[in-house]
C-alpha positions in Angstrom: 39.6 -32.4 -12.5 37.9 -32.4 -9.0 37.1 -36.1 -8.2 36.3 -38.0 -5.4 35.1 -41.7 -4.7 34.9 -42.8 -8.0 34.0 -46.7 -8.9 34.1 -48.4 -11.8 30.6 -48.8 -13.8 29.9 -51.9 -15.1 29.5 -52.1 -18.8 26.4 -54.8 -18.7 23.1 -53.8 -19.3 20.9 -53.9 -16.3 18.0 -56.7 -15.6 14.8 -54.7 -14.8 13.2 -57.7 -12.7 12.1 -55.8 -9.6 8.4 -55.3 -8.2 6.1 -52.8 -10.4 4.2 -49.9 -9.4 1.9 -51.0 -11.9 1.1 -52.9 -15.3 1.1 -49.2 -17.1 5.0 -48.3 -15.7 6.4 -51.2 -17.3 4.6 -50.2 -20.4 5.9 -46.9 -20.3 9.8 -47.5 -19.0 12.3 -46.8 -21.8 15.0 -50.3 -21.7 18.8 -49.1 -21.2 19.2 -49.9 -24.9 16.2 -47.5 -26.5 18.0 -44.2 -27.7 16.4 -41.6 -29.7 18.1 -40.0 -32.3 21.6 -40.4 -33.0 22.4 -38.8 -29.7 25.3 -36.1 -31.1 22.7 -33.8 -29.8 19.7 -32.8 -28.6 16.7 -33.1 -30.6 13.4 -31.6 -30.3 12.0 -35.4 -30.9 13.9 -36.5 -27.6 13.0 -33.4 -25.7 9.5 -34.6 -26.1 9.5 -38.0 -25.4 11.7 -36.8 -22.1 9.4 -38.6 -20.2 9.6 -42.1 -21.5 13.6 -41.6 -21.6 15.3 -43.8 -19.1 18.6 -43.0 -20.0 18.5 -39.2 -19.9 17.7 -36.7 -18.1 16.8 -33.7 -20.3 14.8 -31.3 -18.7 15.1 -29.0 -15.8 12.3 -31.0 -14.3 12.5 -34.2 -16.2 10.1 -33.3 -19.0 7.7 -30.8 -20.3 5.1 -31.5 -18.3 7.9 -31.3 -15.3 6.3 -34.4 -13.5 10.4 -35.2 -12.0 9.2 -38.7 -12.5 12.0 -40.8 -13.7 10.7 -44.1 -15.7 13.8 -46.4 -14.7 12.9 -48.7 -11.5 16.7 -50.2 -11.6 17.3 -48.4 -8.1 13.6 -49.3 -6.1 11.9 -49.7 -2.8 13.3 -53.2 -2.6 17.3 -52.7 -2.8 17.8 -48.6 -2.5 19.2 -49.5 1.1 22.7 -50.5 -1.3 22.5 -47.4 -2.4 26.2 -45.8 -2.3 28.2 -42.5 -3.9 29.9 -43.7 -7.5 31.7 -40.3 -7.6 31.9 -36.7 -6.2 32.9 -33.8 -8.1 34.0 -30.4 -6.4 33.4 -27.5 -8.3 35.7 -24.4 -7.9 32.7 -22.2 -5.9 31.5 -22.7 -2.5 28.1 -21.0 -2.8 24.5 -22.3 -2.6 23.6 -24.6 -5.1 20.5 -25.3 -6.7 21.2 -26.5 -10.1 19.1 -29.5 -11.7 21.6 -31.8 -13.3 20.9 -32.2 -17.4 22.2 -35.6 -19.1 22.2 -36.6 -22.4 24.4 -39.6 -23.6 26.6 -40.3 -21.0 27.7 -36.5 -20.3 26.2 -33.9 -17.3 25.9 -30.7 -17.5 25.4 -28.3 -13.7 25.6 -25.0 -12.8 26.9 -23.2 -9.7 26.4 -19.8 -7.8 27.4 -17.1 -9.8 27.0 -18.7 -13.4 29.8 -21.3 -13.6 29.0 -24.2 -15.8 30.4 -27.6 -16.0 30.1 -30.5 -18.4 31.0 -33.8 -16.6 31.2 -37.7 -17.4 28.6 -39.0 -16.0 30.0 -42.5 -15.6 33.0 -41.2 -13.5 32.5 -37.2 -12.3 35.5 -36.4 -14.7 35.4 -33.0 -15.8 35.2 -32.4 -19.7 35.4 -28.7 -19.4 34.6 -25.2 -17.5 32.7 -22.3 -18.1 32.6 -18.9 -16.1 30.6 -15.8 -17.2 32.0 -13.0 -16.7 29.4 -11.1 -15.4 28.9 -7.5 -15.6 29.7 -4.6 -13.3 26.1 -4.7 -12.2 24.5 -7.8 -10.7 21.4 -6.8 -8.8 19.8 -10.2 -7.1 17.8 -11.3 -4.6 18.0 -14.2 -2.3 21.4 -15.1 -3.3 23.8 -15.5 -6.7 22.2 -19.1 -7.9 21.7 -20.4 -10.8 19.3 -23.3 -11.7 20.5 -25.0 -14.8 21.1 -25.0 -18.4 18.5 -26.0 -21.2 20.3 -27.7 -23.8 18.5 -27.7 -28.1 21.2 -29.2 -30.3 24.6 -28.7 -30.0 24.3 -25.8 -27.6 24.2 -25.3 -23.8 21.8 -22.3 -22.2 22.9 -20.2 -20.0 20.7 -17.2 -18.1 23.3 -14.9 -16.0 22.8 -12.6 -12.8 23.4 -9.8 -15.3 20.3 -10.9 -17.2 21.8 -12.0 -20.4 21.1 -15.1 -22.3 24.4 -17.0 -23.3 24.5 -19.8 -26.1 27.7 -22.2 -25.5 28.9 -24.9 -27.3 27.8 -28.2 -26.0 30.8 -30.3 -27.0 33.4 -27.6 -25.7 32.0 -24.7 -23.8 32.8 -22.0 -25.9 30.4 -19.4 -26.2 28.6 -19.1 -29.8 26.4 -16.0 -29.2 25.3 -13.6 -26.3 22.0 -11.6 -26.4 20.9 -9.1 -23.1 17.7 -9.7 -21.7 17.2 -6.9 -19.5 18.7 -4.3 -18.1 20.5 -4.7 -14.6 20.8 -1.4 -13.4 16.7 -1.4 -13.4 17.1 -4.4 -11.1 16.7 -7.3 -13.7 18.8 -10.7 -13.2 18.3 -14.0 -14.0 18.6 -17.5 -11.8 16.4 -20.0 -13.4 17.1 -22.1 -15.9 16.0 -21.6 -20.0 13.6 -23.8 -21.7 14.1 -25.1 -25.1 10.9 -25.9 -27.5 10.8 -25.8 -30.9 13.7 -23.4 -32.0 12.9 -21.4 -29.2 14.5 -20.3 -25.8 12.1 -19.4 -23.0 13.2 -17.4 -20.3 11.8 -15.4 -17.2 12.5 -13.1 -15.2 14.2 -12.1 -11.2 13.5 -8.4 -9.9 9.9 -8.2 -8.6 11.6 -7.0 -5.3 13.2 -3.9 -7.7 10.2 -2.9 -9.1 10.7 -4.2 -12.5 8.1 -4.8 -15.2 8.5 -8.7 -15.3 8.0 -11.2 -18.3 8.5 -14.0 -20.7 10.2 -14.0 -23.3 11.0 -16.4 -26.3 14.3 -16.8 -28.2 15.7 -18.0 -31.0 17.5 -20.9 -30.2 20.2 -20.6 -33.4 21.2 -17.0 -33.1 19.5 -15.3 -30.1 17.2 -12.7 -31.6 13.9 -12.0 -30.0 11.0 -13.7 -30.9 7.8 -12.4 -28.6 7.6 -11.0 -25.3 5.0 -11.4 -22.9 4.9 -8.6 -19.6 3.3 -10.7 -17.1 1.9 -6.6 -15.7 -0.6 -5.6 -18.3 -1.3 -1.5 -18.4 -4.3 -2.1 -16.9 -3.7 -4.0 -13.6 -6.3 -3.2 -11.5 -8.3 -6.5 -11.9 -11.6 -7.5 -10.6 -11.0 -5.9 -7.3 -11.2 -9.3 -5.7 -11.6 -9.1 -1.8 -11.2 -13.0 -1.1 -8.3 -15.4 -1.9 -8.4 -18.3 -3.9 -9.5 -20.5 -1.5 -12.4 -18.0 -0.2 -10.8 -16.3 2.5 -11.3 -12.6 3.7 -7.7 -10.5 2.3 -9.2 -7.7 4.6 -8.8 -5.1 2.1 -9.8 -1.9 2.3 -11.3 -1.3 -1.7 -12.7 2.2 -1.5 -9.4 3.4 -0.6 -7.4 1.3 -3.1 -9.7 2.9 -6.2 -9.4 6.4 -4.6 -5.6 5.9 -4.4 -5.5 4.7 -8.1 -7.1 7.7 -9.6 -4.6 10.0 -7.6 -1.5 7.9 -8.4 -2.5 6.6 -12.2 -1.5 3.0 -13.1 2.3 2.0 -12.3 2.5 -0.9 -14.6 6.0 -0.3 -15.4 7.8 -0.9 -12.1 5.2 -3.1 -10.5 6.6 -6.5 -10.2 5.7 -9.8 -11.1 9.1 -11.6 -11.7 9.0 -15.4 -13.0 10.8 -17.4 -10.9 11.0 -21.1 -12.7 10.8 -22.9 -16.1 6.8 -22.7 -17.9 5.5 -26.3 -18.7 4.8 -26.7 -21.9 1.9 -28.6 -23.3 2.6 -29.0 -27.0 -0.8 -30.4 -27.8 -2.0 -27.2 -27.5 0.4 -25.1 -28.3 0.8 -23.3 -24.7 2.7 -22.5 -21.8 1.9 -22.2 -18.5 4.2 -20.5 -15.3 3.3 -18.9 -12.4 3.9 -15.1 -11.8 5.4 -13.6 -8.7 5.0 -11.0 -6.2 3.9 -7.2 -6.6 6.8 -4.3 -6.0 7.3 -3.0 -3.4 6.0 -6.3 -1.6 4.4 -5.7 1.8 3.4 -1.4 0.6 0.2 -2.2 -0.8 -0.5 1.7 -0.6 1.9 2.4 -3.2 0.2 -0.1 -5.8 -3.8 -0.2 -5.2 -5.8 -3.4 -7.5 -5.1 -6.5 -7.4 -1.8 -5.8 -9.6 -2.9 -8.3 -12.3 -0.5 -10.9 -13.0 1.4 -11.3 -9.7 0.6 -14.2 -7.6 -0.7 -16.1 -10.7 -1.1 -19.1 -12.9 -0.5 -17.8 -16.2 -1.2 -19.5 -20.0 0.2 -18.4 -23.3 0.9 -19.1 -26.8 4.0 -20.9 -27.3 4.0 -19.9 -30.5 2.9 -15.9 -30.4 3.4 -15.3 -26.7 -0.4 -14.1 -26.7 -3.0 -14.3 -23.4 -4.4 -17.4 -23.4 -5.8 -16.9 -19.6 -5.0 -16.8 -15.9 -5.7 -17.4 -12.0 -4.7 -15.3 -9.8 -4.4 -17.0 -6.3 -3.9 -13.9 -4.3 -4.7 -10.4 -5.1 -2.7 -7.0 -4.0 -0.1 -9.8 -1.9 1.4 -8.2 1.0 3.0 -10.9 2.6 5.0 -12.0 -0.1 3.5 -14.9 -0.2 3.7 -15.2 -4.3 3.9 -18.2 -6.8 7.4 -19.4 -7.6 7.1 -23.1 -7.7 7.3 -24.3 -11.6 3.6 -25.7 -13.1 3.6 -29.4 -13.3 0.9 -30.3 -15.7 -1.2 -33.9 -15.1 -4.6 -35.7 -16.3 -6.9 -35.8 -13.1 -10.4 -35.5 -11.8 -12.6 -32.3 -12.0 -15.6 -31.4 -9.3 -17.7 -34.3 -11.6 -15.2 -36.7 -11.4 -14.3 -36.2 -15.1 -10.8 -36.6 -15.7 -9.2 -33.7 -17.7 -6.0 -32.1 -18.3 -5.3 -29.5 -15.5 -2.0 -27.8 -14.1 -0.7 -27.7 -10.7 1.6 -25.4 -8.6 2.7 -25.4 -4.9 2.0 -22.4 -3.6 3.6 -20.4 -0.6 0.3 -20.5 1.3 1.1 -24.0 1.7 -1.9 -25.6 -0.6 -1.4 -27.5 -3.8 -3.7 -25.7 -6.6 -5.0 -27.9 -9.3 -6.1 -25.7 -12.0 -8.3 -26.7 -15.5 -5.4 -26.3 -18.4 -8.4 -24.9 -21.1 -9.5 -21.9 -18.3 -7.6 -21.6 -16.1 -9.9 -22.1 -13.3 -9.0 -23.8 -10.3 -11.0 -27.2 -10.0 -9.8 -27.4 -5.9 -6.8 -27.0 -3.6 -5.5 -29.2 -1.4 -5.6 -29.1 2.7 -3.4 -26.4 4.1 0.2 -28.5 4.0 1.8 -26.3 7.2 0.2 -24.1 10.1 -2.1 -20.9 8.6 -2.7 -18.8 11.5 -4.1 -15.4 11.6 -4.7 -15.3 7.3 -4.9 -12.6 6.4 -3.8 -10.2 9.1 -2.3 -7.3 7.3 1.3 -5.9 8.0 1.7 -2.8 10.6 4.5 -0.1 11.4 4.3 -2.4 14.8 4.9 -5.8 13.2 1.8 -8.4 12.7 2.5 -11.9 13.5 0.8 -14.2 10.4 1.3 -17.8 9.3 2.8 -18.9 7.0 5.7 -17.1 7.0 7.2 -15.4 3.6 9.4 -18.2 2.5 6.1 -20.6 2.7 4.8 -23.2 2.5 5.9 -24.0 -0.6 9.0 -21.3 -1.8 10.6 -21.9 -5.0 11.4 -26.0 -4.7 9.7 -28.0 -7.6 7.2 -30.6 -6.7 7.7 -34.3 -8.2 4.2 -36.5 -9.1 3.7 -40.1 -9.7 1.1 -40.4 -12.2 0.2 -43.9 -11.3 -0.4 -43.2 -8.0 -2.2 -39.7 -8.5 0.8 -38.0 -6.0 2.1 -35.1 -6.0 5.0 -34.8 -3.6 6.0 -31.1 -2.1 8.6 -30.0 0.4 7.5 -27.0 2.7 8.8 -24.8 5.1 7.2 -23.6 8.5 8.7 -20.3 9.9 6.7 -18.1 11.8 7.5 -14.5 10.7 6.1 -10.9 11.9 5.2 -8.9 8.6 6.1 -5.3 9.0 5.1 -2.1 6.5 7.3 1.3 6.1 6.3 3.1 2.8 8.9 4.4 0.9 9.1 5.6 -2.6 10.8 4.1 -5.9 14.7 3.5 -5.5 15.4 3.7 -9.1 16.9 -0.4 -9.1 17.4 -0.8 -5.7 16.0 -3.0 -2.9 12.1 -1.7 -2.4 10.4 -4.0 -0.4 8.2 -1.5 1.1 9.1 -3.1 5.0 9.9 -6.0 6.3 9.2 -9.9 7.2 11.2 -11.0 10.1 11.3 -15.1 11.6 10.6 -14.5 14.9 13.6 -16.5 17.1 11.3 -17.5 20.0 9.2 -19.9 17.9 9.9 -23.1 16.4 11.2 -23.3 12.8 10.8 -26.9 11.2 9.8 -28.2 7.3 7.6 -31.6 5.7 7.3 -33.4 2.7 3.9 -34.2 1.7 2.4 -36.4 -0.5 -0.9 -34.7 -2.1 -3.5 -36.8 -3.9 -4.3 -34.8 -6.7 -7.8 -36.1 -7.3 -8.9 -35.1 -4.4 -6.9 -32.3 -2.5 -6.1 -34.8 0.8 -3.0 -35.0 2.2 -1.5 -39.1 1.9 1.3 -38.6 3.9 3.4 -36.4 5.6 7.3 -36.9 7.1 8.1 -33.7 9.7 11.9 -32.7 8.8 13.9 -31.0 12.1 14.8 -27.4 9.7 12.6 -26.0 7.0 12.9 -27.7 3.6 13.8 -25.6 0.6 15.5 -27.8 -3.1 13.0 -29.9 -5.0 11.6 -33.6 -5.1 12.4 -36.4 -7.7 10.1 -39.5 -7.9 11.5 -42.5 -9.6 9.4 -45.6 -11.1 11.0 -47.4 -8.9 8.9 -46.8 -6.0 11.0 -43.9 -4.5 10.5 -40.3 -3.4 14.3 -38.5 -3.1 15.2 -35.3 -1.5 17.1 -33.6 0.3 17.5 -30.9 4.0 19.3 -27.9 4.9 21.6 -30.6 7.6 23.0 -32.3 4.8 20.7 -35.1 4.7 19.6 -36.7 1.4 17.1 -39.4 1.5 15.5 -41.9 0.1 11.5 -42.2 1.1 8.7 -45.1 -0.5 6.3 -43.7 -2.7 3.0 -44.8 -1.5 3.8 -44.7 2.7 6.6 -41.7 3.6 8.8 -44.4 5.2 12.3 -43.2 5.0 14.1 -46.3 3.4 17.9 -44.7 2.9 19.8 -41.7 3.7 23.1 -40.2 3.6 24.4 -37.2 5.2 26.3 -35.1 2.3 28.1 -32.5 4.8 26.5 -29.7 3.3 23.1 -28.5 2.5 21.2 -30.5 -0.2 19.2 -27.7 -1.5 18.7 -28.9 -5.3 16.8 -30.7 -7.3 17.6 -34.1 -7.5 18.0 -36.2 -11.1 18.5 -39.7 -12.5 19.9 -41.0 -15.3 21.2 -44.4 -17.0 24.9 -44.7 -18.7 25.7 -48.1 -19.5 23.0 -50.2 -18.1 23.7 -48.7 -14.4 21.3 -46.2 -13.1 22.4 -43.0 -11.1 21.2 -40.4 -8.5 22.3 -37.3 -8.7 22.3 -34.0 -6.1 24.3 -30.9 -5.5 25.0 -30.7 -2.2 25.6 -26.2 -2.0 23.7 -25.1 0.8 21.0 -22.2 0.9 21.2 -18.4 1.0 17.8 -18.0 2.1 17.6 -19.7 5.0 21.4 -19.9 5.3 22.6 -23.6 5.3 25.9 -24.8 5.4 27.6 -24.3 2.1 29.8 -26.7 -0.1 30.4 -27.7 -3.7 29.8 -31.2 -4.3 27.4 -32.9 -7.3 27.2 -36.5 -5.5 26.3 -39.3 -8.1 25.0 -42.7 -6.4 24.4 -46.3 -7.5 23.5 -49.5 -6.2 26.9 -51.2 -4.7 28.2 -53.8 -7.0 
């Protein structure tokens, strides 16, 4: 056991008798006493009422609409100043971390760098037992050896690996039931993001657009691991529409004619062109579809080697949950050669369309630095919101000399998960503002390895900083913004209580009102806080928790601490 700080949790159910958002939270808040099922494991009735579950937290992001807005308002505007650490628990790697702690009845489960899991007590940090993988002779990543989290469907834990296989463990001990390879390694294939579990099935994604893979979806079955569909998010017939603006209607400055010439030299490379899938689908089960964002084209500033507009990279995507079929898709950014893909997970919502209807429509942050809100029946994108970070010189196209463009290929937006409040129509993002200089060098297939066709550089003269902004939805305006010292990369949580959490590359993790952007609490964690952030209930007492690991990408100081806080007795 790794413990530190621990206090004891009071065994009283809590009084929820603080000031409300509105009439419709309390309506929806799930009482300390409301459990579904008999909570000896996870059903697929609590996975879909994850949303109104103040107890747990199920989900990577909270629920299957991934909203990472928690219903309990036990912690709020009014009192989060008390807020205080309950316990600290070290875990044995000192890597970034940038798992999204899972509860369910009083125990945790997180992940680490390179595929450790732990199951803790959530009342006191006590660890109830270990996992390692033992990974592969091959691990071919980019951006570091993270992990994001577990999905967990029964009795059993979730595990996707940097060697790309899919690992079934036993909830209650952490022994492993079954093993299933996704992908092959040696091609470039590995996985960091967390599984999804929906009705008997295991969704997973796919890392390796930087290797030129072929990337995809693909479903499992959750009992013994056998393949159910797979979608490839490149079709064999990528070339698209030939679009020559972005999504939001701006020149790309491509050069068509010699894109189609190109293709009917070099024939259609579908099969090592990209399109990795980065974070968890959302899952609307009304319909019975998914919908994720797809990521960048390979190599990813060479747009010579791969003319079209490399259909599915740099787009929302919707399937059948059930078949894996094409429903439909957006592409936000044809042929990218700024890296400047999708990778933020979908967070699905009810808000207005161009007549002020309201309809169901999904969302994603995107690295350009707008929030897209897209129709969930078509696909189409209903509006985007004002540019969240500096866009200078879009689209000014990479050169052997290096071309100066904003922003930058980490974002905007990079892989951090948005939260919302529904009741206040917000949609809260973290973003990143490094000015980088794109440059090209072709070079041909490396059979696996690196190919990303040049480079992007931050350029050290200019000033590197980050934001969190809070998006109205409904109409694309920006409500608030907080400016952060270093460039923000983790994830957002939103709490009925009022409350906007997350955390910076320094070590700072805060506390910020809902409706304003005034910081109301903070607390400096010693290393990077470049997770997620969850909440959860055990015995009447609500809880915060972070990983505090640090970053690869933008190199933050790294540590190993999951920090759980309450309110000070």
């Amino acid at each position: 056991m790794r413990m530190l700080g621990r206090v004891a949790v009071s065994m009283t159910a809590a009084t929820i008798g603080f000031s409300i958002i509105s009439a419709a939270v309390a309506a929806d808040e799930t009482k300390p006493a409301t459990l579904y099922g008999d909570m000896s494991s996870v059903t697929q009735d609590m996975l879909n009422r994850a949303g109104h579950d103040g107890n747990d937290f199920l989900l990577t992001n909270g629920n299957y609409w991934q909203q990472r807005f928690y219903p309990n308002r036990q912690i709020n505007r009014d009192n989060v100043a008390g807020l205080r650490p309950a316990w600290i628990f070290q875990t044995d790697v000192t890597e970034s971390m940038e798992t999204s702690p899972l509860v369910v009845n009083g125990v945790m489960y997180v992940t680490t760098s390179f595929d450790h899991v732990y199951a803790l007590n959530a009342r006191t940090g006590e660890e109830l037992w270990h996992y390692q993988q033992k990974l592969g002779p091959i691990t071919t990543y980019c951006c570091g050896p993270n992990n994001r989290g577990v999905a967990l469907y029964g009795d059993n834990v979730y595990l996707a690996t940097l060697d790309a296989k899919l690992v079934a463990l036993d909830a209650k001990t952490g022994k492993v039931k079954w093993e299933t390879q996704i992908a092959n390694p040696e091609e470039g294939y590995s996985e960091t993001m967390a599984p999804t579990a929906v009705d008997g099935k295991i969704l997973i994604g796919t890392n390796g657009g930087e290797y030129g893979i072929r990337g995809f979806v693909k479903a499992y079955d959750a009992k013994d691991g056998h393949l159910i569909w797979t979608f490839y998010t490149i079709p064999e017939k990528n070339e698209g529409v030939w679009a020559a603006q972005d999504a939001t209607g701006r020149d790309m400055h491509r050069d068509i004619a010699a894109e189609k010439a190109n293709l009917a030299k070099a024939g259609d490379l579908y099969k090592r062109l990209g399109g990795g899938v980065w974070q968890n689908p959302s899952v609307d089960l009304a319909t019975r579809r998914i919908y994720f964002v797809v990521g960048n084209p390979s190599p990813d500033l060479d747009g010579a080697a791969r003319p079209g507009d490399n259909l599915y990279t740099d787009s929302l995507v919707s399937v059948d949950l059930d078949t894996g079929k094409y429903v439909c898709h957006y592409q936000y950014i044809a042929h990218d050669v700024w890296d400047l893909d999708a990778v933020s997970p979908t967070v699905l919502a009810e808000a207005k369309d161009a007549d002020g209807k309201i309809v169901p429509v999904v969302m994603e942050a995107g690295k350009t630095g707008h929030v897209y809100v897209n129709n969930r029946k078509d696909c189409s994108l209903i509006r985007f919101s004002e540019a969240m970070v500096p866009q200078e010189d879009m689209w000014s196209l990479p050169s052997a000399k290096g071309t100066r463009m904003l922003p930058g290929a980490n974002g905007g937006v990079e892989w951090s998960p948005m939260a919302t409040n529904p009741f206040l129509g917000l949609a809260y993002a973290i973003n990143l503002h490094q000015p980088m200089t794109y440059t090209v060098t072709s070079a041909p297939y490396p059979n696996g390895k690196l190919w990303l066709g040049g480079a992007f550089a931050v350029i050290p003269t200019e000033a590197q900083w980050g934001n969190i902004t809070a998006v109205d939805y409904n109409t694309g305006k920006i409500r608030w913004q907080v400016k952060t010292p270093q460039p923000m990369i983790g994830g957002v949580l939103a709490t009925a209580g009022g409350l906007v959490f997350t955390g910076e590359g320094n070590g700072r993790f805060a506390a910020y009102d809902s409706a304003t952007g005034s910081r109301l609490w903070q607390f400096m964690a010693g290393a990077g806080v470049n997770a997620p952030p969850s909440s959860y209930t055990v015995d009447g007492k609500q809880y915060i928790v972070v990983a505090a690991g640090g970053n690869v990408q933008l190199n933050y100081r790294r540590g190993n601490a999951i920090i759980a806080f309450s309110l000070a007795e």
